[in-house]
N, C-alpha and C positions, 0 to 999 in steps of 0.2 A: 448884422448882415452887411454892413459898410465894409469891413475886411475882406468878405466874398465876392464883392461885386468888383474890388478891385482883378481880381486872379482872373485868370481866362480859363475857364471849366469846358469849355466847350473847343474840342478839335476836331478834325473832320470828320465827320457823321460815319466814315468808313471803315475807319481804325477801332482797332480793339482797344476795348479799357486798360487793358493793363500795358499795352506797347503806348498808348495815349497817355496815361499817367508816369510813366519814370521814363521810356526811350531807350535807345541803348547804345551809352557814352562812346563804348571801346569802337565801336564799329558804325556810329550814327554817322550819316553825312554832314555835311560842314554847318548846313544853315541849322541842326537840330542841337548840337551839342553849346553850351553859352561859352562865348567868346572868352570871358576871363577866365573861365576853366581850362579851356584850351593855351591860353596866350600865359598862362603860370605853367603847362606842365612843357611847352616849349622852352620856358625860360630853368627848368630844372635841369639838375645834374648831382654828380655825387660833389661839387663843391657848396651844393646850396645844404645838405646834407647837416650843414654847421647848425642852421638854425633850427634844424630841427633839435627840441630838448627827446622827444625819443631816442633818436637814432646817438645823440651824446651817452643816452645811458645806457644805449648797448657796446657801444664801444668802449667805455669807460670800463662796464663790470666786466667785460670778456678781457679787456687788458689788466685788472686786476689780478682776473685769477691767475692768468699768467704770471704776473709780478710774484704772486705769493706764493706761485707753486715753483718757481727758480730759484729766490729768494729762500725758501726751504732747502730745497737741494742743496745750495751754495753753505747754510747757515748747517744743516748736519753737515755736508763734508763728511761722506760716507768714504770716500777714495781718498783722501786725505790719512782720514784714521788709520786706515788698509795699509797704506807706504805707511805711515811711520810704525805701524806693527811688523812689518816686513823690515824695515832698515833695523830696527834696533833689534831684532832676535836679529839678522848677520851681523850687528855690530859686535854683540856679544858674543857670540858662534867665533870671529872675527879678533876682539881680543883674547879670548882663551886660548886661542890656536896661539897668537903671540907669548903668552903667559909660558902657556907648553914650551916653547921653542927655550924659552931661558933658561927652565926648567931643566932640559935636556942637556946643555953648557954648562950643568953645574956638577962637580967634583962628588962621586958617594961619599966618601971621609975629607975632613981635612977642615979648616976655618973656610968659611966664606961670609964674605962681606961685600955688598951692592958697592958701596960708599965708597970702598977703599979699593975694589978693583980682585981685592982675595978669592982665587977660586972663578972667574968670570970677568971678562972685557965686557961691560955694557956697553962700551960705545961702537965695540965692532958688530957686536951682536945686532943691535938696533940698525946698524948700518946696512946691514944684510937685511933687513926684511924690506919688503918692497912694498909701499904704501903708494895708494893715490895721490893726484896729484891735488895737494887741498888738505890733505890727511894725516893726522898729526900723531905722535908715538911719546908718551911720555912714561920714564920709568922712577919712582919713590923707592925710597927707602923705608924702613919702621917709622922713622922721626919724620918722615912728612918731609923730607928734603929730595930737593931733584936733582936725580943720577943723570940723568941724560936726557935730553928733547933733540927730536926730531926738524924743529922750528929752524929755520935758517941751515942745515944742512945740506950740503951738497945730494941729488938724488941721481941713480942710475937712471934714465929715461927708460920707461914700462915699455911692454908689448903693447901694441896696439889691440884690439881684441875686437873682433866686427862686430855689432848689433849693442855697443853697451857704452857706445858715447852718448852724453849728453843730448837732450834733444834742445834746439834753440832754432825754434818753428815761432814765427811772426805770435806776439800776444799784444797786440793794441789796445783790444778790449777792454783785457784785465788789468796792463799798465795804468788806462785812462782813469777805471775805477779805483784802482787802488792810490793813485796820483789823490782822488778826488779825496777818496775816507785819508789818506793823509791827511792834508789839508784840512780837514774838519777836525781832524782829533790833533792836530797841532793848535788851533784854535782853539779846542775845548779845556786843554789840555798843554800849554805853549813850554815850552824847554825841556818835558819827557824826555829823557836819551831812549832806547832801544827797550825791552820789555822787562829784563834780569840784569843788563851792563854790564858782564860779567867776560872777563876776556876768557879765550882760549886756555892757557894755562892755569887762570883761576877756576876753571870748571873742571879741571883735570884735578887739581889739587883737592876741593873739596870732595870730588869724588871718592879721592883716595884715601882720606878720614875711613871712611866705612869701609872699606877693601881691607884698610890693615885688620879689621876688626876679623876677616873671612870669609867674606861676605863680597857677591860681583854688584858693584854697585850701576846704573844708569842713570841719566839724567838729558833732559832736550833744556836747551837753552839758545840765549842767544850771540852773534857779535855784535862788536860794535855798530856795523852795516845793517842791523835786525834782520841778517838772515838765520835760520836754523842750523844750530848745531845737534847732532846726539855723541853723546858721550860715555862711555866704557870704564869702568874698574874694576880688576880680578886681580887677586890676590898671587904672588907667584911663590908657590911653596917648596921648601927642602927638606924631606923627611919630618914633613907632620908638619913643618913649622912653617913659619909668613916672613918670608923673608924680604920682600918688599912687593910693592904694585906696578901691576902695569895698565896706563890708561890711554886709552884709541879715541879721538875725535874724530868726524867723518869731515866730507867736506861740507862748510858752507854754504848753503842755499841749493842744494841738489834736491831735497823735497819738493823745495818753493817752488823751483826750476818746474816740477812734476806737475804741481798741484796747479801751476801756473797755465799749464799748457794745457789739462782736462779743463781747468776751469775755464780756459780760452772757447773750447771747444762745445762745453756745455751753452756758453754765452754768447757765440755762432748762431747754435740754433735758436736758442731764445732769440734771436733778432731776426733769424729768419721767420722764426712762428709769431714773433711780433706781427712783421710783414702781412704773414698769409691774416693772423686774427683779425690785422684792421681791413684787410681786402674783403675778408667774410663776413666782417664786422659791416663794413660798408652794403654789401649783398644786401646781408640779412636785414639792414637796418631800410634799404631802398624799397623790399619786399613786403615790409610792414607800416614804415612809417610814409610812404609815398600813397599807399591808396589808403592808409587811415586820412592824410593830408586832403585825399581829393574828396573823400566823405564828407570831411569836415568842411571843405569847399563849397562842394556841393549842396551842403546845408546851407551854411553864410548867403550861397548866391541867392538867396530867397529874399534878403536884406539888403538895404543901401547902406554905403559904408555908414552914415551915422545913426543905425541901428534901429531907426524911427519910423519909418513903413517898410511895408513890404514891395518886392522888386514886382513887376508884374509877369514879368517872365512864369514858368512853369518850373516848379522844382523838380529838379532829375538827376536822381542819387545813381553814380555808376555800380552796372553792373557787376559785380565781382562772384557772382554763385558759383561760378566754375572753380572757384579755387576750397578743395577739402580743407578749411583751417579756422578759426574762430573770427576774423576777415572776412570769408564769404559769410560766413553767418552769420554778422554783422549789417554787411550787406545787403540780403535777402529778408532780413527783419528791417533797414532801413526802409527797403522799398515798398515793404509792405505796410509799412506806418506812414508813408506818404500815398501809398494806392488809399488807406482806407480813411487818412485825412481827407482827402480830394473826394472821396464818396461819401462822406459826411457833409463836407460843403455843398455838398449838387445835392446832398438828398436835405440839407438845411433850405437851401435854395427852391426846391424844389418843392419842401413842408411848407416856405412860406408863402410861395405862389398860391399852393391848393388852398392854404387859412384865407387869405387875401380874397380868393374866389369864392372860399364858401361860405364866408361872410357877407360878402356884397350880395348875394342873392336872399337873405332875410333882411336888408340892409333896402334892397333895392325894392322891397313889400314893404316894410312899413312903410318907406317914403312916399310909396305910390298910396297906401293907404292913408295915410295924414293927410297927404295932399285931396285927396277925392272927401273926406271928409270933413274938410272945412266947406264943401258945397254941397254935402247931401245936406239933405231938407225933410227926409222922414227919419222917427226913429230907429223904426228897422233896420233902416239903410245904417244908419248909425250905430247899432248894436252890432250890426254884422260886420264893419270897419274895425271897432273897437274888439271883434275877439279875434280877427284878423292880425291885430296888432297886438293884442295882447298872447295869437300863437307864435308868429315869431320875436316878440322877446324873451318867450321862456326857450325857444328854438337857440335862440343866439344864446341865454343863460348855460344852456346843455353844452352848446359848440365849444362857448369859452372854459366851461370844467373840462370837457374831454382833452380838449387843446393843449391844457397847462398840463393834465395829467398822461397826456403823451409824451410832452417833452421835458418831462419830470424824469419820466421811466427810468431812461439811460442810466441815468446818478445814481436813479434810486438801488437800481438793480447792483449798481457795482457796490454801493455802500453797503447794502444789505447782510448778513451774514446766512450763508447757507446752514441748515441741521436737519437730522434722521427725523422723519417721520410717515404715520401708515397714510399711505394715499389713500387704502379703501374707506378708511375711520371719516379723510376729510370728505370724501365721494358721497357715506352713509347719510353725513349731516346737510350736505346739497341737497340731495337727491329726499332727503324727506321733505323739507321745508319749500324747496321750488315745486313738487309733485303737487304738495296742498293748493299750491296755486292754479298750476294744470287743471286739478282736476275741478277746481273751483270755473273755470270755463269752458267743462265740459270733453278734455282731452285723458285721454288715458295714458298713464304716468308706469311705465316698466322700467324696474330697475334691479340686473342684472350682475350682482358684484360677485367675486368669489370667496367664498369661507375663511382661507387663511391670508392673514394681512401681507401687505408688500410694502416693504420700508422704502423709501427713495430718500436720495439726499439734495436739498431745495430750498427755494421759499415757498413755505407753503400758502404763505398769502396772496404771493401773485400766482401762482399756480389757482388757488382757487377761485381768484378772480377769472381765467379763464376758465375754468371749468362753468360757473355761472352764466359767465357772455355766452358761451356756447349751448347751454341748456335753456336759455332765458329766449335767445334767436329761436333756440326750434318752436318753444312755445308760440313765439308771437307768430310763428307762420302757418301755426295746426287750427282749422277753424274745429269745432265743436263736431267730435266725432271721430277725433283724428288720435294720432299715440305720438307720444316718446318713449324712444325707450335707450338706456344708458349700460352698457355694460363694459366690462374690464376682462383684459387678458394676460396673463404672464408669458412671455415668449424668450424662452433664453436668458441674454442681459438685455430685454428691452417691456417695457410695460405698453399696452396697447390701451387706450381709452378711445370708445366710440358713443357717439350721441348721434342718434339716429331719430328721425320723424317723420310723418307720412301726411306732410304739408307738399305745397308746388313742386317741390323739387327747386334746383338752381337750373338759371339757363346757361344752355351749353359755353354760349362765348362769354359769360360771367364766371366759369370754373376757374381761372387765372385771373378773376380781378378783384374776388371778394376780399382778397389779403391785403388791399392795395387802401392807401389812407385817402378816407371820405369817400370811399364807393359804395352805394348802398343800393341793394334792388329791394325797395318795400311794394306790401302792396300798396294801392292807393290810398287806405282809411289810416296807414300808418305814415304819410307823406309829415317830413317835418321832425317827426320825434326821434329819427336816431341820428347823429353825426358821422355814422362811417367809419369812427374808430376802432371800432370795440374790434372785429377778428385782426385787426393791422396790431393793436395793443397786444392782441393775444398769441398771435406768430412772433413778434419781438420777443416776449416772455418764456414762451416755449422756448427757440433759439437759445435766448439765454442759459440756458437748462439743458445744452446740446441733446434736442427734442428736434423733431417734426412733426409738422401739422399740414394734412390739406382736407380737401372738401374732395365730397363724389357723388352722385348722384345714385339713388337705388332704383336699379331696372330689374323686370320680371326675369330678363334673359340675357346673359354677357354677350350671347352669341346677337343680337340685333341691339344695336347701339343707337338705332334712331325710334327705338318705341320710347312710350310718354314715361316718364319715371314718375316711379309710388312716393320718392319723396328724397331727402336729403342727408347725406352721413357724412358725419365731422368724425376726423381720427388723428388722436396724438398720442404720440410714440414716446416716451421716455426713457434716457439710460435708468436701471439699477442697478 
């Protein structure tokens, strides 16, 4: 109780329980809400956001997924594949067409020779075809020797052709990264040249290995610069025969140039939805981890910073129900585990005021009795001291069993394991054993149960325990001539048990207090013997069993509520 007495349980007698126990942070006035709740969410913002380890891991894995889903993109290179599918079928579309043209220069009869010029000028021939600027023309012979290139020749300047120049649109991006994977794969990796090394006309050549054979050969490589080449070889035939090759290289880095500037474009966005994710990111994480923070505040403030007592202030968990999300319902379970702590403390508080009082009054007999008996002088007097003192110690005996076994209950009940059993079976076995009692003082004992069993799921121990207190009270109230009588109802999903007797009846302003701990209306000859627990133990019990229980009084007539009642009915309700 030293913990208790610290708290201030008590606010103004005006206020309702539950505005009394939590308040209401979002909208309380100044003097209600605790100053370092308030003077931390003044000092918040999205830069304090850092120390939050939540809001890091939402930001983290939202920027993740991003990473690994550009990173995909980038790593297939879906548009990449595209253009080089696309260049190399016009590359070769591209060389044939040049092939054909030689083809068509060349004599039906007579010798012809690449090499020697017999039958066809390859050098003017070549010079007539109009290649890009970058774009290279090489023509073999059988032997693998070069008739003519294109490399260092004088070119006609092309038409210009709208819509098919080069695009060379800002790529900073791509530069920077690709700068960067430089740099690491030179390191990993230090005096690599280019990927193949292989110049211009040695990709031409080897091409044309397999060309003479009949065959169009391709090939992507690189220069020495490591841009992308593709390359072309088709064979150029005379009447059946392979009379030498021709092979087309495009220009240097016009893919890259391509890929360069999608990938620019892709990696644009990524920085924009970088952007927006940590903006969102930020939201989402202020939305979550900010009123988790003030919860979690909210608790703490109940503590002094070195963890060791408690603050005396009143703990008051903010409001959050209003928000549909596992937060409010957080929330709302918070506050409801601090409304029902704080009515544990007041009803602790309050068990031990009534122990405290209703001890001191057998407390405050014997004393009176010790004391007068050290100065009687007859033994009567003395005899009647001594069973005066020896009713309230066994008084106080009863008080202090009931007491422990009140506040036993709670634990017990939670430790307890519930299981299926027939209520009527354990009703059968009361209701014979306490009858024999009844009617051993003269009381007539009806018991009223129905035929087919009704399973409930329970303790059946404490259940029968109140079943007894309750049939046990009627007895002690029915003098010699009177009934009990006990019957059972099935209604829907709920079991009805009544225990009825045709003793005094309850009085009317005691119908709301008999539940109440230590209140007892006995007659007089039973002054002393009961402690007032038993229907307070037996409403707990029930409750726990999500039951009810009250009491009512049996009259001849609903309709007149002030004639004398025939006597008393207890009724508890159980799910089935």
């Amino acid at each position: 109780m030293t913990l208790a007495t610290r708290i201030d349980l008590r606010e103004e007698g005006k206020a309702k329980r539950a505005d009394v126990v939590l308040g209401e942070d979002w909208t309380a006035p100044e003097g209600v809400v605790d100053s370092e709740l308030r003077a931390g969410r003044e000092r918040r913002g999205f830069i304090s956001l850092n120390r939050s380890p939540l809001a890091r891991k939402i930001i983290t894995f939202n920027l993740m997924a991003m990473i690994v889903l550009v990173a995909g993109v980038l790593y297939l290179n879906p548009f990449r594949n595209s253009l080089v599918l696309q260049r190399e079928t016009g590359l070769v579309a591209e060389a044939q067409l040049i092939a054909n043209v030689f083809e068509a220069q060349l004599p039906q009869s007579g010798p012809v020779n690449l090499a020697s010029g017999d039958g066809i000028d390859v050098r003017r021939t070549a010079e007539g075809i109009e290649l890009p600027e970058g774009a290279e023309l090489f023509v073999f012979d059988t032997m693998e020797h070069l008739v003519v290139s294109t490399v260092g020749m004088d070119r006609a300047e092309r038409e210009t052709v709208t819509g098919l120049q080069r695009d060379h649109r800002s790529t900073i991006i791509t530069d920077i990264l690709n700068a960067v994977w430089e740099g690491i794969a030179s390191l990993l990796a230090p005096g690599n040249g280019p990927a193949t090394g292989h110049v211009i006309e040695d990709l031409a050549r080897q091409l044309a290995v397999g060309a003479i054979a009949g065959e169009t050969q391709i090939r992507t490589g690189r220069d020495a610069d490591g841009e992308a080449i593709f390359a072309v070889a088709t064979p150029i035939r005379h009447n059946g025969r392979v009379l030498g090759v021709v092979a087309v290289t495009s220009v240097a880095g016009e893919i890259d140039d391509l890929v360069r500037v999608e990938r620019e474009q892709v990696l644009q966005m990524f920085v924009i939805a970088i952007v927006v994710s940590i903006g969102l990111s930020l939201v989402l994480a202020s939305t979550i981890a900010n009123p988790l923070s003030d919860l979690a505040a909210a608790a703490e403030l109940g503590r002094d910073k070195n963890a060791r007592k408690m603050s005396p202030g009143r703990v008051r968990i903010p409001d959050l129900t209003a928000r549909p999300d596992e937060i409010g319902r957080l929330s709302g379970a918070m506050r409801g585990m601090v409304a029902a702590l704080y009515e544990r403390i007041e009803g602790n508080e309050q068990f031990a005021a009534d122990v405290a009082h209703e001890i001191k009054n057998p407390l405050a007999s014997l004393r009176s009795a010790v004391g007068t008996l050290r100065v009687a002088r007859r033994d009567d007097q003395k005899q009647k001291l001594l069973d005066v003192i020896d009713h309230d110690v066994r008084r106080l005996d009863r008080l202090v069993s009931d007491i422990s076994n009140a506040s036993r209950l709670d634990s017990e009940l939670v430790k307890e394991e519930e299981e299926s059993f027939n209520l009527l079976k354990m009703l059968g076995n009361i209701t014979e054993f306490l009858g024999q009692e009844a009617r051993g003082k003269g009381v007539d004992f009806i018991s009223d149960l129905p035929a087919d069993p009704i399973v409930i799921q329970g303790l059946e121990a404490r259940l029968a325990q109140v079943f007894v207190n309750l049939i046990t009270n009627a007895i002690s109230f029915c003098a010699e001539g009177d009934a009990v009588r006990v019957w059972a109802r099935k209604r829907e999903n709920r079991v009805l048990v009544v225990v009825e007797d045709t003793g005094p009846g309850i009085p009317d302003q005691a119908l709301t207090k008999v539940f109440k701990r230590f209140y007892s209306e006995r007659p007089p000859g039973q002054f002393g013997e009961h402690s007032g627990l038993g229907l307070a133990i037996s409403k707990q019990i029930v409750e726990a069993h999500g039951g009810v229980i009250w009491a009512e009084n049996i009259r001849p007539t609903d309709a007149d509520i002030t004639s004398e009642p025939l006597g008393a009915r207890f009724v508890v309700g159980l799910p089935v």
